[in-house]
N, C-alpha and C positions, 0 to 999 in steps of 0.2 A: 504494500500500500504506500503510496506517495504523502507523504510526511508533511508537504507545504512547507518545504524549508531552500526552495531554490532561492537565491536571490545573487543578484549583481553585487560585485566585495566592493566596488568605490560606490554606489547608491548605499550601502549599509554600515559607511566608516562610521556612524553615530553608534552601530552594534559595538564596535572597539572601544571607543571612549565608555560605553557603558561596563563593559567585561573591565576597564583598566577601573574605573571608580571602583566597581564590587571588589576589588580584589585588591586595591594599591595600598588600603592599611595593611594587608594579609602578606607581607615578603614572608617570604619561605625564612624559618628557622636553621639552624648550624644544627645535623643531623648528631655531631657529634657529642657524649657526654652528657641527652639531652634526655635519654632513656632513664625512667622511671623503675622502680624494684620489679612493678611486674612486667612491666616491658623485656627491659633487663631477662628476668625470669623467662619469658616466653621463648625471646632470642638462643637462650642457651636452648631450651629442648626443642628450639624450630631447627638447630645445627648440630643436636646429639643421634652420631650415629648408631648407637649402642641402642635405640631404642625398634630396629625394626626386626626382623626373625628371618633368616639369619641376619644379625648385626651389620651394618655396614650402606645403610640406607637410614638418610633424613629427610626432614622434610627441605632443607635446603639443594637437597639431588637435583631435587625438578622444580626447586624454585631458586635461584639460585642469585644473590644480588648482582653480579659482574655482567651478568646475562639476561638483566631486566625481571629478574623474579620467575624466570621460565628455566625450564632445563638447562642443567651444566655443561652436556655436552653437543645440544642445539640437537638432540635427537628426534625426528617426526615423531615417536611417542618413546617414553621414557621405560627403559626397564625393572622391572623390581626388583626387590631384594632376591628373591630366588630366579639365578639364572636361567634365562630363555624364557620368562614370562613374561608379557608387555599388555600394559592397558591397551585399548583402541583406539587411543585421543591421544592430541600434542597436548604438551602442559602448559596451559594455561598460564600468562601472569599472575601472579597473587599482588601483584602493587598495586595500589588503591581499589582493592577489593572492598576496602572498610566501608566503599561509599555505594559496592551497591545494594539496592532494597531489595527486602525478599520481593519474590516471583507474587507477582498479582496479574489480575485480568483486569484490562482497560475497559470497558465496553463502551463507550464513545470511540475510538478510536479498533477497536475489534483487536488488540493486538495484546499479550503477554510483555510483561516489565517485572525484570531486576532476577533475582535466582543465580545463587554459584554453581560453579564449575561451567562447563559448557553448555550444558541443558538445565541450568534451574535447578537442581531437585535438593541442594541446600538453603535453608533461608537464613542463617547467619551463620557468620565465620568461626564461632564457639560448633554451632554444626557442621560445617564443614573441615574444620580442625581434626573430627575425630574419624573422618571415614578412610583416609588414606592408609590411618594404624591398622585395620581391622580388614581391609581390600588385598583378600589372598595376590592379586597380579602389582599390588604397590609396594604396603610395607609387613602385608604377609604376618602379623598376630592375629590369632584366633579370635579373642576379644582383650573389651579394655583394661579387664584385669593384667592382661600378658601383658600391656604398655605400662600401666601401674607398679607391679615388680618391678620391669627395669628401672623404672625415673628413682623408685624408692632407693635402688642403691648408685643413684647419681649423685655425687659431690654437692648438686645445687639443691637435694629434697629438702634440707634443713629448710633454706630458703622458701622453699613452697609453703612450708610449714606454719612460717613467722610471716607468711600474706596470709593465708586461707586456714589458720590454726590445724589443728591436731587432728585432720579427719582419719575416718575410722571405716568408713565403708571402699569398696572401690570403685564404685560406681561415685561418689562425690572427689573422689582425688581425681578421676578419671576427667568429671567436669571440668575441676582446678587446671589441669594439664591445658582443657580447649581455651579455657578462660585466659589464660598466661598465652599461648599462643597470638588468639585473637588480642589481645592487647598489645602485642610487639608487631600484628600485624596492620593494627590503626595506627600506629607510631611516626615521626616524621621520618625515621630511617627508613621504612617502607614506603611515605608519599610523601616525599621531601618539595614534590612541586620545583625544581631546579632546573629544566631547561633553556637551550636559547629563545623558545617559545615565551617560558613567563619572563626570562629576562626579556626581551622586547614587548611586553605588555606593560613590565615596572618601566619602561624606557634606560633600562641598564644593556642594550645589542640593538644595534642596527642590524636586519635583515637584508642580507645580499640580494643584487636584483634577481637571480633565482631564487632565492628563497622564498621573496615578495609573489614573483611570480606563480610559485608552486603553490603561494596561500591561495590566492588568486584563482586557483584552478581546480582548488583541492575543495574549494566555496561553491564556485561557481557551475563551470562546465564538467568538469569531474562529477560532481553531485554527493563528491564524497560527503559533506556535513551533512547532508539529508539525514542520517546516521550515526554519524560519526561528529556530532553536534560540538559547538563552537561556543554556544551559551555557557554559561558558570549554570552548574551542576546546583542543583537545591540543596544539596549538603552539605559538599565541599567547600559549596561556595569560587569554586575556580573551572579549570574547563579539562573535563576527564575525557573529550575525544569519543563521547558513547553516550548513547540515549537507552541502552539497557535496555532497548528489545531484541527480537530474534528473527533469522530472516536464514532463508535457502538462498544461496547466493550460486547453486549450482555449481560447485566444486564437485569433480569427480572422484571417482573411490580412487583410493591411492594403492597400486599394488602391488609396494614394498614396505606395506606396513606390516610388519613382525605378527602381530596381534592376529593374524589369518593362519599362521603355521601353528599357534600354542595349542595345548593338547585339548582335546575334543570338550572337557569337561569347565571347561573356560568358556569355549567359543566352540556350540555344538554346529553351529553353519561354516565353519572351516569359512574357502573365499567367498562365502555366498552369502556372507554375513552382509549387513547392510546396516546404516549408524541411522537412526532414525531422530537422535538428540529429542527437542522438546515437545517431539509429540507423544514419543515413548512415555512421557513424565506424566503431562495432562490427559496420556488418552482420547488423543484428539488426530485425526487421519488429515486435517488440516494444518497440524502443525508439525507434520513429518517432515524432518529432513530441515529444519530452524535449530541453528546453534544463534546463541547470546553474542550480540557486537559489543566484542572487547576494545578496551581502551587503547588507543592507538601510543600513549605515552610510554617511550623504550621501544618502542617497537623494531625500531634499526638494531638492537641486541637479540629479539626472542624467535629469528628465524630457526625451523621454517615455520611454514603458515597456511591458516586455514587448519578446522577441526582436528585435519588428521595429516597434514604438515603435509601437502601434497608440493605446496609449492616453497623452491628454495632459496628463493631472494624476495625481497621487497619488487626488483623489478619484474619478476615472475607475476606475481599478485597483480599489482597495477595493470599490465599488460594484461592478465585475463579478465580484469573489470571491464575494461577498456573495451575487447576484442571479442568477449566469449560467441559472442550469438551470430558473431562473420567471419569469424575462421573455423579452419580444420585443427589447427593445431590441438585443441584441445577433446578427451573424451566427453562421453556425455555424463551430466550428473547422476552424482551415487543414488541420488533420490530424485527422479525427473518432474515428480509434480510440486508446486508451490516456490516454484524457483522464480526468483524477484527479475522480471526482465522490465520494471521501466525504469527503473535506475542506475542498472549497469548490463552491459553486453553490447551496447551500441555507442559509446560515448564521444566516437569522433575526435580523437587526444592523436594528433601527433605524438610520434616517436619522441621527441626534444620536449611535449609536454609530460607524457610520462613520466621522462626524467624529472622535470621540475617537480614532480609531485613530489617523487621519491626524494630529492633533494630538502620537500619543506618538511616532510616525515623524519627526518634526520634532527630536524630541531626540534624535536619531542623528546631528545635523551635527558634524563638526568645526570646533574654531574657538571653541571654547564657554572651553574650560580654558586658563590663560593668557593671555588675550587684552592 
């Protein structure tokens, strides 16, 4: 569905000056030193690898700071702790997750908003904390008891201890564990907001004439904001690159994802499996084959891309927004119905505007402010 969000970038420079007021008391914090006991707290067991079965898997594996909070080793989906098993998805950023809302239904608008992971099916990051412990193809414990043992004889339990006192069950430490998580996961070390993007919003960077450009295009004739919205977020209050709904973009099955060879009892459809994302969730044969539009921020770090990492650059992507529904080059999608064609597939982008996209994509990194 068409959003109502085309508009011309020099008719809507008053949209700027508005995004700079909302945000110019808000400069970004110095991520360092700035963590709180349970932040602090969270951070140690978001990067203890002691805690998955067999040992040697965190939750920093597949989310990884250097790499945008996605996979360490930029793999189309991440292995788990027990070798040759892989989920069926790339991994997700966890950066500014803090800011999306559980999964609800618009009904003006007919569309699904906010839900982690890729399809919705967490509605906060204390829930979503706990399922990667307990997902035989992630970190492979039985349940959260088996995560509990280990933290308990982690050098940091004391600490757990002396934030959330003396629990006694394991189902409530188990809570404490999501809680301390998600609390290092709202943190400014995970949504530092540092780009060259907020730096030329504070007017601390000038943007290169490609850069300009690529905003320009990424607004306008790209159609990217449609989506990939430019407004300051309601919570954040700054601009998270995502309006937190869900859309078939007609990506095709990718078929070197691991996830098709694991053993039958994983994955009883071998290559015939098919990722259905959030209609599987809601039960809805209209929202088959809709994954969640992730935040574009870091994104020039958490290649590849696309649900199930089909493609391996940034210029990969662009180019099939751009092209999909006039060339060969690409297969057909993994799921053919509900796939968005008035937004992208036809977008008429030169070769050299491509580029500029990918160029103004770049100043999404963090790591730019303060350095």
């Amino acid at each position: 569905m068409m959003k109502n969000f085309q508009f011309n970038f020099l008719k809507n420079a008053i949209m700027y000056i508005f995004i700079i007021s909302v945000i110019a008391s808000c400069s970004p914090k110095q991520k360092n030193n700035l963590l709180n006991d349970k932040e602090l707290l969270g951070k140690l067991i978001f990067f203890d690898e002691n805690l998955s079965e067999p040992k040697g898997q965190s939750c920093s594996t597949c989310h990884t700071p250097e790499k945008g909070f996605a996979d360490k080793d930029m793999r189309m989906v991440s292995e788990g702790a027990v070798n040759g098993l892989f989920a069926n998805r790339n991994a997700i950023t966890c950066a500014y997750s803090a800011y999306v809302p559980a999964l609800t239904y618009d009904a003006e608008t007919e569309e699904y908003i906010g839900g982690l992971f890729w399809d919705g099916r967490a509605n906060t990051l204390e829930e979503q904390a706990k399922m990667p412990f307990t997902n035989p193809l992630e970190m492979g414990n039985t349940d959260g008891k088996m995560v509990v043992d280990k933290v308990k004889k982690a050098k940091y339990y004391p600490a757990l201890k002396k934030i959330y006192g003396d629990l006694d069950d394991p189902d409530s430490i188990f809570d404490a564990i999501a809680d301390a998580i998600a609390a290092y996961e709202r943190s400014v070390e995970v949504n530092p907001f540092s780009s060259k993007y907020d730096a030329f919003l504070y007017g601390k960077y000038q943007f290169t004439e490609e850069e300009m450009q690529g905003m320009e295009l990424f607004i306008d004739k790209g159609l990217c904001a449609n989506c990939h919205v430019i407004t300051p977020d309601t919570q954040a209050k700054r601009v998270l690159f995502t309006d937190h709904t869900y859309d078939n973009l007609g990506i095709p099955a990718n078929p070197d994802n691991p996830f098709y060879t694991i053993p039958q009892m994983y994955n009883p459809n071998g290559r015939d499996a098919i990722d259905l994302g959030l209609g599987e969730i809601v039960m809805s044969d209209k929202e088959n084959g809709k994954f969640r539009v992730p935040t574009l921020r870091n994104i020039e770090f958490t290649a590849p891309y696309g649900h199930n990492g089909f493609f391996k650059t940034l210029e990969d992507i662009v180019h099939f927004y751009n092209v999909r529904d006039i060339s060969s080059e690409f297969p057909q999608a993994e799921y053919a119905e509900n796939v968005n064609t008035e937004e992208m597939g036809n977008l008429e982008l030169t070769p050299e505007e491509e580029l500029y996209i990918v160029t103004f994509l770049k100043t999404l990194s963090d790591g730019y402010i303060n350095k």
